[in-house]
C-alpha positions as CSV (number, residue, x, y, z in Angstrom):
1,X,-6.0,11.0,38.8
2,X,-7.1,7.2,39.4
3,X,-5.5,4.7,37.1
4,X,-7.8,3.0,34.9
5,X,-7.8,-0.9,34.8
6,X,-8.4,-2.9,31.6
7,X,-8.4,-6.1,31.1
8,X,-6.8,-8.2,28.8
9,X,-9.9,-8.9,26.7
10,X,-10.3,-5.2,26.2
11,X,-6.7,-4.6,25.5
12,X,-7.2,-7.3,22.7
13,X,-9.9,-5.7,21.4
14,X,-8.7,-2.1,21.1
15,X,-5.5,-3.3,19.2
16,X,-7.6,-5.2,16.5
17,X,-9.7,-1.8,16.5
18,X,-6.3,0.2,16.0
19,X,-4.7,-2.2,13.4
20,X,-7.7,-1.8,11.2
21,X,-8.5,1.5,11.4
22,X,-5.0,2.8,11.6
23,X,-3.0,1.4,8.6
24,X,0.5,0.4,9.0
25,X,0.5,1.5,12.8
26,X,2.8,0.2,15.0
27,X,1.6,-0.5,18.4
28,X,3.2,-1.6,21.5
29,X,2.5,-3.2,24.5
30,X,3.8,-2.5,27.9
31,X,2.7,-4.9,30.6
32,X,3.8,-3.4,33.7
33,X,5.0,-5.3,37.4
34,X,1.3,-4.4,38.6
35,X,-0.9,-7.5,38.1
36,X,-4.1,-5.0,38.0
37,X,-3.2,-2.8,35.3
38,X,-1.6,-2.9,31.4
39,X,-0.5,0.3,29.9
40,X,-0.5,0.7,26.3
41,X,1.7,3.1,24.4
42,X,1.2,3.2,20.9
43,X,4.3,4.7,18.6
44,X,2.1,6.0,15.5
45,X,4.4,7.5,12.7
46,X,2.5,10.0,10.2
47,X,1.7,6.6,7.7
48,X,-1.4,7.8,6.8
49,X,-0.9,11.7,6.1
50,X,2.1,9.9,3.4
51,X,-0.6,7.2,1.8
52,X,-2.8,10.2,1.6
53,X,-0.8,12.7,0.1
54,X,1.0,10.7,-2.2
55,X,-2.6,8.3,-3.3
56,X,-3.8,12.4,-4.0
57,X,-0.7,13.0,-6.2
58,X,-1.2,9.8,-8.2
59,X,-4.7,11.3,-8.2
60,X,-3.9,13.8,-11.1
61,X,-2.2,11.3,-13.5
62,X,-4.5,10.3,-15.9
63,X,-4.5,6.5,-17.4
64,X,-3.6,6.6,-21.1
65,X,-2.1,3.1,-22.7
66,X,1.4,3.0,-24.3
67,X,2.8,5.7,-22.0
68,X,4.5,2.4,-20.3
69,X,8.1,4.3,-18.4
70,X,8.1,6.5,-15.0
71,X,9.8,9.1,-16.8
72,X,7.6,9.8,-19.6
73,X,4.3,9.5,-16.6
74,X,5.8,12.5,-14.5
75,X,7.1,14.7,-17.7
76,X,3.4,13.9,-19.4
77,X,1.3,13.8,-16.6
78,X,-0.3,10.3,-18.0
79,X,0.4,6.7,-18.1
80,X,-0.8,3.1,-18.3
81,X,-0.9,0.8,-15.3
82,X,2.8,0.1,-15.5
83,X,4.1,3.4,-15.4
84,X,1.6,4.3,-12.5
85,X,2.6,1.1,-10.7
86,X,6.6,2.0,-11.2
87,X,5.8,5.9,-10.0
88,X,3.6,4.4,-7.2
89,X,6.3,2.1,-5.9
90,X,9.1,4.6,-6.2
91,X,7.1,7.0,-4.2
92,X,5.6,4.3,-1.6
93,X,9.3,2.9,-1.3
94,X,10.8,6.6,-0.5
95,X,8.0,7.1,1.9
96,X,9.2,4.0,4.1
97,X,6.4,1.9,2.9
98,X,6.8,-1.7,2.1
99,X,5.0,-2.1,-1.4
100,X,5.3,-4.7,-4.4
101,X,4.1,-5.1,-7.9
102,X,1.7,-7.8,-8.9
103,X,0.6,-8.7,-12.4
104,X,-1.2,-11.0,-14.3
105,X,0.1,-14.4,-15.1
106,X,-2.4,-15.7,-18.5
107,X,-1.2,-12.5,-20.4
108,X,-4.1,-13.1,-22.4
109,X,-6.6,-10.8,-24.1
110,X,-9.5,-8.0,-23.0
111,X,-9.0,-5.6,-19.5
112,X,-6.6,-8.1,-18.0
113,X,-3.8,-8.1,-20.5
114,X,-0.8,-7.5,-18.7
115,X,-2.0,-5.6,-16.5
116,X,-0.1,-3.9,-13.6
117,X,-1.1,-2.5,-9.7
118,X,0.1,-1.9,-6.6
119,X,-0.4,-3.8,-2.9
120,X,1.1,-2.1,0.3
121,X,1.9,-3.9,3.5
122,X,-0.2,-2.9,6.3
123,X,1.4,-5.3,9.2
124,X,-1.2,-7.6,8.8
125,X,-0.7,-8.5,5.0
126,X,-0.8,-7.5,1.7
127,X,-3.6,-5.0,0.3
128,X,-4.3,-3.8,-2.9
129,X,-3.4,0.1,-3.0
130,X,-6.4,2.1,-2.5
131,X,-7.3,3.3,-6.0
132,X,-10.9,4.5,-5.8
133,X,-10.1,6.3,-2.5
134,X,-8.1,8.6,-4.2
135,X,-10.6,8.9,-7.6
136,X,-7.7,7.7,-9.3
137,X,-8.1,6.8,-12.9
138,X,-6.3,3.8,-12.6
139,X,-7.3,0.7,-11.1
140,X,-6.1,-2.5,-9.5
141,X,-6.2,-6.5,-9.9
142,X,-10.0,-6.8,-11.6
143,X,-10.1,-10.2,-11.8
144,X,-8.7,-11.5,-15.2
145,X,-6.2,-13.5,-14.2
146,X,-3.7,-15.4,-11.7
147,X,-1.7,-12.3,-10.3
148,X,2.1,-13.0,-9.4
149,X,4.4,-10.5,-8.5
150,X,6.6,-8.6,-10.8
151,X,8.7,-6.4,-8.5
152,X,9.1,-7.6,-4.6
153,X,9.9,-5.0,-1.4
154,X,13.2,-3.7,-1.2
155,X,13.9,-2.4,-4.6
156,X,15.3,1.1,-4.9
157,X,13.2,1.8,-8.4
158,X,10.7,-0.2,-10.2
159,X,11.1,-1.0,-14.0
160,X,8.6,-3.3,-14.7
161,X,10.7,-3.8,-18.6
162,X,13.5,-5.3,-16.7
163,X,11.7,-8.4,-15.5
164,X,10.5,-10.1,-18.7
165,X,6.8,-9.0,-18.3
């Protein structure tokens, strides 16, 4: 079978194409002795069947206030935004996924009041987890605030009580 040529340009493109459609790919390029051809190998790990399994799981929980720990969310089946945001990153984390905790900063009155979600990093930067993909009942950052974050990558549990918030 004839090699197929592609030019840089292409090869460009197609990676941009992979990166968004593919989250948290990772994707390497082979430039070979050849000056006429690049091959491209792309390692994908099963990072999406784990989002989408796990975002279906959270799925099921269903948002109730003052149910604040992870503990009483899996025993209950219902939470608020904190205990979903603790069971989220404990489940992201074990998955191998890079995820934090944001928050917002004014702690003042109405929808925004200390409110709690999720962002995962997809190699190119932080993004909100995908709430209303999933029909989840909770939701993420809606604007009520100046969101921080509560609980960084590389935490072996979340307990959102343990930072003050």
């Amino acid at each position: 079978m004839e090699a197929v040529l592609i030019n840089k340009k292409l090869i460009i493109s197609v990676l941009m194409l992979i990166a968004i459609a593919i989250p948290l790919t990772v994707i390497t390029v082979f430039a070979t002795t050849n000056t006429n051809s690049t091959h491209i190998k792309t390692n994908t790990t099963n990072t999406t069947a784990k989002l989408n399994a796990i975002g279906q799981q959270e799925a099921q929980y269903k948002d109730v206030q003052g149910v604040s720990d992870v503990n009483s969310f899996n025993q209950l089946g219902y939470g608020d935004c904190w205990a979903d945001s603790m069971w989220l990153y404990d489940k992201l984390t074990a998955a191998g996924i890079q995820v934090r905790i944001m928050g917002y900063v004014n702690r003042g009155t109405g929808v925004g009041y200390r409110h709690a979600w999720v962002e995962i990093n997809t190699g190119n930067g932080w993004t909100m987890w995908n709430y209303t993909g999933y029909n989840s009942q909770h939701y993420g950052d809606v604007g009520c605030g100046t969101p921080y974050v509560l609980i960084g990558p590389g935490n072996s549990t979340a307990d959102i009580e343990s930072t003050g918030y």
